[in-house]
C-alpha positions as CSV (number, residue, x, y, z in Angstrom):
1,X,-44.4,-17.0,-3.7
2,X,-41.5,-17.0,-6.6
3,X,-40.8,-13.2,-6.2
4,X,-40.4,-13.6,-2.3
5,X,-38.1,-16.0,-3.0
6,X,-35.8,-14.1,-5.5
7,X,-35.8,-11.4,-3.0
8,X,-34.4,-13.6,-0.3
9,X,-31.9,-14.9,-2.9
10,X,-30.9,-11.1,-3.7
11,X,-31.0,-10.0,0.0
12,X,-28.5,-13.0,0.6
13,X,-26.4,-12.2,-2.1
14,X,-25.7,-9.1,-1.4
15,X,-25.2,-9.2,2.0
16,X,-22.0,-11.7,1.2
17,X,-20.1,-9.0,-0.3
18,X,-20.2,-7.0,2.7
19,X,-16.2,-6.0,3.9
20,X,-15.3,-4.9,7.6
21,X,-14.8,-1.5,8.6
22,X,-11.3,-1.1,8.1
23,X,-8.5,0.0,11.1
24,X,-8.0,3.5,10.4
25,X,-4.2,5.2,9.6
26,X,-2.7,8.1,11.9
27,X,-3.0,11.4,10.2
28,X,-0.2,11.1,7.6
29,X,2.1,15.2,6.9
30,X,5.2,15.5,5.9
31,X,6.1,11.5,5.0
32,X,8.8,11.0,2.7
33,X,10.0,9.2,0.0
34,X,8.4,5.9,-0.3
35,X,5.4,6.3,2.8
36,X,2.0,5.2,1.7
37,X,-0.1,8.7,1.8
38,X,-3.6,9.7,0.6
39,X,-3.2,12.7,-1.4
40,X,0.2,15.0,-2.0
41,X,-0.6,16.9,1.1
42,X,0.6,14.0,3.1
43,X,4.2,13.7,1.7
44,X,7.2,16.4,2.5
45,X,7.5,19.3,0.1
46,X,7.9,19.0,-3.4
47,X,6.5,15.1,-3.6
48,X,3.2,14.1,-5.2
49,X,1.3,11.2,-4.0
50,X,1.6,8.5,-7.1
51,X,-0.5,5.1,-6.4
52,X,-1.1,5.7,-3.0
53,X,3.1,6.1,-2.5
54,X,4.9,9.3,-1.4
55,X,7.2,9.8,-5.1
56,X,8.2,11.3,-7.7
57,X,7.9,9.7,-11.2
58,X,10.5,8.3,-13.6
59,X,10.6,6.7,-16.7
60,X,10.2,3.0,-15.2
61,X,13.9,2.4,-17.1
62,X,16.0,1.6,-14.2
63,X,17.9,3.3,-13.9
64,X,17.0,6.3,-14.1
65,X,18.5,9.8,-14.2
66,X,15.0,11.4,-13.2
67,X,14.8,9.9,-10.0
68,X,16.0,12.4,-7.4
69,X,19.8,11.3,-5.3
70,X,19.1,8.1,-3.2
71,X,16.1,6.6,-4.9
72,X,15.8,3.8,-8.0
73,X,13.4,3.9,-10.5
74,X,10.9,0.8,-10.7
75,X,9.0,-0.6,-13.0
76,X,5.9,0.7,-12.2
77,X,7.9,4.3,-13.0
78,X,8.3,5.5,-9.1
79,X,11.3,6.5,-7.6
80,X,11.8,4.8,-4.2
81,X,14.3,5.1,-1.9
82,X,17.3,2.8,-2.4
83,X,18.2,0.1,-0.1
84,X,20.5,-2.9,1.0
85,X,18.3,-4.2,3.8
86,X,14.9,-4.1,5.7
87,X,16.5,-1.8,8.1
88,X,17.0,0.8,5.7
89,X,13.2,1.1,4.7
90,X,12.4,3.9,7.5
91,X,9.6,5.4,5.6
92,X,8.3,8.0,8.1
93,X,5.3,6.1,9.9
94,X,5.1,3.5,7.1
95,X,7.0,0.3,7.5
96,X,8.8,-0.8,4.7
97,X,11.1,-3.5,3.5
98,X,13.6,-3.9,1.1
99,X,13.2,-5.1,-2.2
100,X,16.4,-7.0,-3.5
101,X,18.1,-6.4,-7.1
102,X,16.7,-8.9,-9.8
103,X,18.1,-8.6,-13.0
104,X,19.1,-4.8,-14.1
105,X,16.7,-3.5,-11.6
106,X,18.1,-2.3,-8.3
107,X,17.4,-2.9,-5.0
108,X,14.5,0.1,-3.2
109,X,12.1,0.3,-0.4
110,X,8.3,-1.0,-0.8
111,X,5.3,-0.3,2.2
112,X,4.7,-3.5,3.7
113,X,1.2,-5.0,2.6
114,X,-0.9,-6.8,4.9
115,X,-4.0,-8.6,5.8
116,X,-3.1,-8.3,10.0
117,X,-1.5,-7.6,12.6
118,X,0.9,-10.5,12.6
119,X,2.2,-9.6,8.8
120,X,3.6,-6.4,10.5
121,X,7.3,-5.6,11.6
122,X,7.5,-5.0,15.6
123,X,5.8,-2.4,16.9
124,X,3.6,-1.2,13.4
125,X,0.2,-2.7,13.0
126,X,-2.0,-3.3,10.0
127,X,-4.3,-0.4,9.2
128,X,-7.2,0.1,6.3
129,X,-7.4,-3.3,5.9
130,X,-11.0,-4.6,5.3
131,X,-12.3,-8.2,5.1
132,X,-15.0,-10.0,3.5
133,X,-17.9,-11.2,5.9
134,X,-19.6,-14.0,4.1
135,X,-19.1,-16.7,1.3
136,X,-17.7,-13.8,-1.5
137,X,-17.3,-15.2,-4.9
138,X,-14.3,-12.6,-5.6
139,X,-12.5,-10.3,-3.8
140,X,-14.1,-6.9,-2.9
141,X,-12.4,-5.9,0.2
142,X,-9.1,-4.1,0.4
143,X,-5.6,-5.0,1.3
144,X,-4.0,-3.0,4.4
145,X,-0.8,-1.6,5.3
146,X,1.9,-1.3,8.0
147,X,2.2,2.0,9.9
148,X,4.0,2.4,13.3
């Protein structure tokens, strides 16, 4: 009687930590600068796909010499493209927004994060983003992102 019990229990528990199928992306070629991407073949020529983000690396010293014309260096040692506002954050079918200055770092483009639809700039919805069915006891599921 005991072990049919723990076997419930484990059958329960395991069940809780179950995430949702996640939206898929569009196929991703050719995305520039600062595009969320899946492996180098996804970004235009001659960028490598760091951290899931189409960029080339840097010192993460803004700024930074390395970083090619038009991009900052960040912390997190990726150049991303500079900006001024949201509306400069076209990031081929990855929405982005603008990340202001703070300190000595300078202001640069950052894919939109999201847990749904209704996080996302008009017309781009919230893609390979799964959720936990289930009491969870931490997080197992994965955080989306923005793609028009």
């Amino acid at each position: 009687m005991r072990r049919v019990a723990w076997v419930a229990v484990a059958a329960a528990v395991g069940a809780c930590q179950i995430c949702s199928d996640p939206v898929p992306a569009k196929p991703l070629s050719n995305e520039p600068a600062g595009a969320r991407c899946h492996s180098s073949a996804d970004c235009a020529a001659g960028l490598p796909c760091l951290e899931g983000i189409c960029a080339a690396s840097c010192a993460g010293t803004p700024p930074s010499p390395a970083c090619p014309a038009g991009t900052n260096c960040v912390l997190t040692g990726l150049c991303l493209p500079a900006c001024a506002a949201d509306g400069d954050c076209q990031l081929g079918s990855t929405a982005g927004r603008c990340i202001p200055a703070a300190g000595e770092a300078l202001s640069y483009c950052f894919p939109v994060a999201c847990d749904s639809d209704a996080e996302c700039p008009v017309g781009s919805r919230c893609v390979e983003v799964s959720r936990a069915s289930g009491i969870t006891w931490k997080d197992t599921c994965t955080t989306g992102w923005c793609q028009r």
